[in-house]
C-alpha positions in Angstrom: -11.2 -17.0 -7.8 -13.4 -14.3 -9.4 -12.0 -11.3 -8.4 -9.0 -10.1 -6.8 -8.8 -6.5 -6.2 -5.6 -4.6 -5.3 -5.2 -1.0 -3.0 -3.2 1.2 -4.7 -1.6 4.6 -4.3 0.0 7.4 -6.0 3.7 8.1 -4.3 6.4 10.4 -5.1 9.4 8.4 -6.4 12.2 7.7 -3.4 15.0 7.6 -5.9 14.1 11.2 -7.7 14.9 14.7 -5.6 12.2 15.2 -3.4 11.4 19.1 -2.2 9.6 19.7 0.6 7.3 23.0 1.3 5.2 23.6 4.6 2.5 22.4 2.5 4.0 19.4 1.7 6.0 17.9 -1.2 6.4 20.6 -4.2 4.8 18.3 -6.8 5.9 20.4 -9.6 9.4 19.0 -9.1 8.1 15.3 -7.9 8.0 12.4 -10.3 4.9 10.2 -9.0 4.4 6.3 -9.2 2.8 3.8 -7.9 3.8 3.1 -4.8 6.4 0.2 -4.7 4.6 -1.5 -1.9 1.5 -1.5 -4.1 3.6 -3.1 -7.2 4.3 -6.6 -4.7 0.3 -6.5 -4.0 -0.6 -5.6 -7.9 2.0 -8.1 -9.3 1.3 -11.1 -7.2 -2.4 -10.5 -7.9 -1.6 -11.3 -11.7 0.2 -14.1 -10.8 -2.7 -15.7 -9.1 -5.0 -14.9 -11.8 -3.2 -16.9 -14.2 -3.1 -20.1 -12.1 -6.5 -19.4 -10.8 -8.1 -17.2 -13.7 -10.8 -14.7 -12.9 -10.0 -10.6 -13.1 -8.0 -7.7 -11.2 -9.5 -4.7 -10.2 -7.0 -2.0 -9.0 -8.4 0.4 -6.2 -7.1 4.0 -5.5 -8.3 7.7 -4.0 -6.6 10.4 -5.2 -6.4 13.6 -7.3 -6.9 13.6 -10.7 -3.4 12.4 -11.2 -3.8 8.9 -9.4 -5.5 8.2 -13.5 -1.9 7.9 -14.5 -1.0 5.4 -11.8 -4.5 3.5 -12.6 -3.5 3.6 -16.1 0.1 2.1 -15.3 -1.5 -0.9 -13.4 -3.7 -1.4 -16.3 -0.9 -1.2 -18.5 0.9 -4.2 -16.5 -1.9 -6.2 -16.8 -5.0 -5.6 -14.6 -8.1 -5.7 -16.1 -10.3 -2.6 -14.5 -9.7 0.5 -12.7 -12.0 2.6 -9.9 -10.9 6.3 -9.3 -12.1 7.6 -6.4 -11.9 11.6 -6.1 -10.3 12.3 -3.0 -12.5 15.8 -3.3 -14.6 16.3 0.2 -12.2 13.3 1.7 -10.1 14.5 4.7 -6.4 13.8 4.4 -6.7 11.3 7.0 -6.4 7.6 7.1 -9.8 6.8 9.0 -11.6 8.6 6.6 -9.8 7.5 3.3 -10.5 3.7 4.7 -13.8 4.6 5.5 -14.2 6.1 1.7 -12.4 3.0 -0.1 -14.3 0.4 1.6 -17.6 1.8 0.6 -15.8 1.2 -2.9 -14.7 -2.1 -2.4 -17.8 -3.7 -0.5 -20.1 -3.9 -3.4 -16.8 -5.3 -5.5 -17.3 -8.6 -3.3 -13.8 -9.7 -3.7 -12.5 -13.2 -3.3 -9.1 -11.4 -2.2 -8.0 -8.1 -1.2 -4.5 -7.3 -1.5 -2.3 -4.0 -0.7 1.0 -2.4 -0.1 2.7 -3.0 3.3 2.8 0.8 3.8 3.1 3.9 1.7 6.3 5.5 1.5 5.1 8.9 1.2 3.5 8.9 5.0 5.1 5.5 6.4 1.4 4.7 7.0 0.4 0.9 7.0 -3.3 1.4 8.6 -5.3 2.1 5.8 -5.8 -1.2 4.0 -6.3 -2.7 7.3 -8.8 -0.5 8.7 -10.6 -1.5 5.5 -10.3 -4.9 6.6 -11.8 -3.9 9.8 -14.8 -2.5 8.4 -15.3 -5.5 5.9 -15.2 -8.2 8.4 -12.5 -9.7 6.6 -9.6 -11.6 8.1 -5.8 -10.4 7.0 -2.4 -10.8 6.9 0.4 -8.3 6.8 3.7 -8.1 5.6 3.8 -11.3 3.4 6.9 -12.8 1.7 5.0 -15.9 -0.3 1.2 -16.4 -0.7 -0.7 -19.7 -1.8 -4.1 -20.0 -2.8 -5.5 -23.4 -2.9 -8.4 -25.7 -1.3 -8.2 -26.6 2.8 -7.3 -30.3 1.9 -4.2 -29.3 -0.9 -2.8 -27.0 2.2 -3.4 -30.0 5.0 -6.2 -28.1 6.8 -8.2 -30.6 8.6 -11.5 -27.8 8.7 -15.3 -28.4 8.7 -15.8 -25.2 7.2 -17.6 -24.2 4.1 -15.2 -21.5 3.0 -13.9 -23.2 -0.5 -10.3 -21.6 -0.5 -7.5 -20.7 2.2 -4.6 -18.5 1.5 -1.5 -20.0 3.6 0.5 -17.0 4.2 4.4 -16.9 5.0 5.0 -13.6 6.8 7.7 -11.6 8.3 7.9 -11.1 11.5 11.2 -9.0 12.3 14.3 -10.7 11.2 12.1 -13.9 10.4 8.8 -15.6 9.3 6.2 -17.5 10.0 3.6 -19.0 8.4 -0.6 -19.0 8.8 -3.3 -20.1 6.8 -6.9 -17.7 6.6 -9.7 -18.2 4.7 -11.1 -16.1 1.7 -12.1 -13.8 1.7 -9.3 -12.0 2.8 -6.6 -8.9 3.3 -3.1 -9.7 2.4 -0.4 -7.1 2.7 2.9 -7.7 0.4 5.9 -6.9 1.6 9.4 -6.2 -0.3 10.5 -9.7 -1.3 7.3 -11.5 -2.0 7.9 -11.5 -5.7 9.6 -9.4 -8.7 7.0 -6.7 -10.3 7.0 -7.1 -13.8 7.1 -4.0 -16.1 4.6 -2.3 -18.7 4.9 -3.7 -22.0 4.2 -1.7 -25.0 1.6 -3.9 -25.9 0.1 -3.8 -22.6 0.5 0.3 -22.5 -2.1 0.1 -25.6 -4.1 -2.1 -23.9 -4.6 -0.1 -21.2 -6.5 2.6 -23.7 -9.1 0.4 -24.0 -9.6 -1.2 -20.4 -12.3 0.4 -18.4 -11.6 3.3 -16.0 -14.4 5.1 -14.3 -14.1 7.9 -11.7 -16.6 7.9 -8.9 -17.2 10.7 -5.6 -18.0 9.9 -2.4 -21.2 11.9 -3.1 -22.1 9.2 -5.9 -21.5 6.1 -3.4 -24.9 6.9 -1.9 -23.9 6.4 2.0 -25.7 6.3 4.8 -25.5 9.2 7.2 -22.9 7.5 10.0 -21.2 6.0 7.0 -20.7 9.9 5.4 -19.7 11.2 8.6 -17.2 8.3 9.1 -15.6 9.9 5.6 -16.0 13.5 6.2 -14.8 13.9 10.3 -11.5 13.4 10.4 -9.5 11.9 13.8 -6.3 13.4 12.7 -4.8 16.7 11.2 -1.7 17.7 10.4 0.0 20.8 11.5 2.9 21.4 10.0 5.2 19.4 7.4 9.0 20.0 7.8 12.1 18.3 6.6 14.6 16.9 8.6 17.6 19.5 9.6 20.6 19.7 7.1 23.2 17.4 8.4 25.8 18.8 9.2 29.5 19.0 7.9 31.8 15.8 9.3 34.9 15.6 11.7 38.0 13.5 11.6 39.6 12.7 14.2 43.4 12.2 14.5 45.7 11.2 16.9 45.9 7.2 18.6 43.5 4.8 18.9 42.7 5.7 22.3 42.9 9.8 21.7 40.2 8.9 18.9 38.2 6.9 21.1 38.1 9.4 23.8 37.6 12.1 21.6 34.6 10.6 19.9 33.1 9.9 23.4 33.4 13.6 24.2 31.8 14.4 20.8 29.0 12.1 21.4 28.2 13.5 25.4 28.8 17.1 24.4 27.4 17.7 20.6 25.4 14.6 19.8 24.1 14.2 23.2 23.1 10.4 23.3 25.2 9.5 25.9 
């Protein structure tokens, strides 16, 4: 392969305090990374680039401070970065798809890889609505990829494609396998491999590998194209968290009291029976 190039995003850490303010999370208090979906995606693309060589290109829109997750991919070992500013880009997943394939069409990759879903919206449509727009066949939530010829992965094909990925995915409590040829999306899921961290080497690397910023006004799109990336199809309202929980009961008395006690609970406070 030539090129792989991975979707990345900048998240808010799961295992730090998150606050939440009607306009969202209070990133003053957040710690940001990338998102751990993404670090499947980015490590198994270093994986396949050493048994198949060729480079990594990590992919992300954001503020200004998605540099610092670019610059942690690059630390663990990709080989070029594309920032694009998420300035004049609608929060909104048709349009940010819209925006990052414009990016990653002229990129021609041999594989396109990306996080299962971001943990900061529970969103998994983005990297497949890139997909979409690409023409490019895809698989979601996969636990072990292999790149190799049709004939090394018993495919019996006429076709001119040169590699296939066979895919083992999950499919809710188990897993299945397919085979589609590349060019194509691949979405990790937890389980497909163990990331690897910076090294300190790698972290000086990372100076010197190339990172360029680029605005939707530099991509030079066509008028449906723009408009695509500009009208959003959704808007949020209103951002809240979820309602303190409150304080706990114990019940005493015997078995049965208990049970019939809980019953009431349930009927009369919880209301799910």
């Amino acid at each position: 392969m030539n090129r792989i190039v991975v979707l990345v995003k900048r998240t808010f850490d799961t295992e730090e305090k998150v606050t939440i303010t009607s306009q969202g999370v209070d990133e003053q208090e957040a710690k940001f990374v990338i998102n751990p979906y993404d670090e499947y995606a980015l490590e198994e693309a270093l994986r396949l680039k050493e048994l198949h060589g060729g480079e990594v290109i990590v992919v992300t829109c954001g503020g200004d401070g998605s540099q610092e997750t670019l610059r942690t991919a690059l630390a663990i070992g990709a080989d070029e970065a594309i920032h694009l500013s998420s300035e004049g880009i609608p929060d909104d997943s048709f349009s940010i798809a819209a925006a990052l394939a414009a990016v990653v069409a002229p990129l021609s990759p041999d594989l396109l890889l990306a996080g299962l879903f971001a943990v900061d919206t529970g969103s998994g449509s983005v990297a497949l609505q890139i997909a979409e727009r690409l023409g490019l066949p895809h698989a979601s939530a996969a636990l072990k990829i292999t790149v190799a010829p049709a004939k090394e992965l018993g495919i019996d094909t006429d076709s001119i494609v040169s590699l296939f990925a066979l895919v083992e995915r999950d499919i809710e409590g188990d897993s299945e396998k397919i085979t589609i040829p590349l060019p194509a999306l691949i979405t990790a899921q937890q389980g497909l491999n163990e990331p690897r961290y910076p090294s300190l080497p790698g972290i000086m690397k990372a100076k010197r590998k190339p990172l360029r910023t680029v605005t939707v006004q530099e991509l030079n799109l066509a008028e449906s194209h723009l408009n695509d990336i500009t009208t959003p199809r959704t808007e949020r309202n209103k951002l809240f968290p979820p309602p303190p929980r409150g304080i706990g009961k114990r019940l005493t008395g015997t078995s049965n009291e208990q049970v019939h006690e809980l019953v009431k609970l349930l009927q009369r406070d919880a209301k799910v029976l």
